[in-house]
N, C-alpha and C positions, 0 to 999 in steps of 0.2 A: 409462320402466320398462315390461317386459312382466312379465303372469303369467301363468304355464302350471298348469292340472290333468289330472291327468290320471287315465283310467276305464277299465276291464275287465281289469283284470289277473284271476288266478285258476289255481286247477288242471282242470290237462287231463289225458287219457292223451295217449300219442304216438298220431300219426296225426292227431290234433282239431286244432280249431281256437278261435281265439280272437281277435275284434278290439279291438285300444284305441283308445283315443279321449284325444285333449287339446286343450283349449279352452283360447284365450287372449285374452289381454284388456291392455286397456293401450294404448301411442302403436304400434297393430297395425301404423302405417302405414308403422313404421321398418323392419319385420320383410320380409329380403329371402329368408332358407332357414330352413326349420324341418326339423329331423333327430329321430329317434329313436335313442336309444342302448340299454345294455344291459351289467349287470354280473353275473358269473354269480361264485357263490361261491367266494372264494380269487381272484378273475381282476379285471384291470385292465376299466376302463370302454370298450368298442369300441362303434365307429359301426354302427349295422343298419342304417340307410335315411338318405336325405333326399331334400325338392322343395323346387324352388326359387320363387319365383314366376310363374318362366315355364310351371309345371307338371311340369319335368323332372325326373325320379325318377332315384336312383345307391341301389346297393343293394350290401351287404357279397357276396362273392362264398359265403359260408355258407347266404345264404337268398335269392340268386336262385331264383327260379321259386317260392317257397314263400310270399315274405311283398310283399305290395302295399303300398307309401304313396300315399294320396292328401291331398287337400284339399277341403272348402269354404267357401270364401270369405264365404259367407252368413252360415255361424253360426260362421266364427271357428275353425273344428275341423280336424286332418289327425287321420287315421286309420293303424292300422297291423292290416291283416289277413294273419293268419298260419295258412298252413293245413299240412300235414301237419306238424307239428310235433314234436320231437324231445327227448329227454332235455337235451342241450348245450343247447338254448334254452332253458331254466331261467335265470331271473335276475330284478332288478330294472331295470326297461325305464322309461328317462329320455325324457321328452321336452326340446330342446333352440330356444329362437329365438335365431337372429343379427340382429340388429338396427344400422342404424346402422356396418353394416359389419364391425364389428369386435365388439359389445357380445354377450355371451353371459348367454341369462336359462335356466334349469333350473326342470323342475316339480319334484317332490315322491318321484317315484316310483310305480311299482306294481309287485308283483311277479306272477310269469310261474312256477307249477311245472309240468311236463312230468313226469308220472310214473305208474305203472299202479300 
């Protein structure tokens, strides 16, 4: 079993910026890509980012250049900073572990409003 939490959602104006954060915890050692998602009001659940273990970041072609995933390993955390951000980023922003291959564990949520 993995747990994910996850922190800093909140409202922005466009242009701002906002980073999350989600910790996880559990058999961490299964865990080969941790993604970050995102559901915006009325809309289907889409991928924003992931890294894999090897470090390598893939990014929705909406928020190249705009929003970073990283990781550290240390304390267990990937990060999603997002900066010029935008109305359509508006949602609630899933953190996501595949573990074990195939095993998919979901945090809780936070939500993300963009709005002036």
């Amino acid at each position: 079993q993995v747990q994910l939490v996850e922190y800093g959602g909140g409202l922005v104006q466009p242009g701002g910026s906002l980073r999350l954060s989600c910790e996880y915890s559990g058999r961490v050692f299964s865990i080969s890509c941790m993604c970050w998602y995102r559901q915006g009001p009325g809309e289907e659940r889409e991928l924003v980012a992931s890294i894999r273990n090897s470090g390598y970041p893939d990014y929705a072609d909406s928020v190249k250049g705009r929003f970073a995933i990283s990781k550290d390993n240390a304390k267990d955390t990937i990060y999603l900073q997002m900066n010029n951000l935008k109305p359509a980023d508006t949602g609630v922003y899933y953190c996501k572990a595949i573990a074990n291959g195939a095993d998919e564990y979901w945090g809780q949520g936070t939500q993300v409003t963009v709005s002036s």
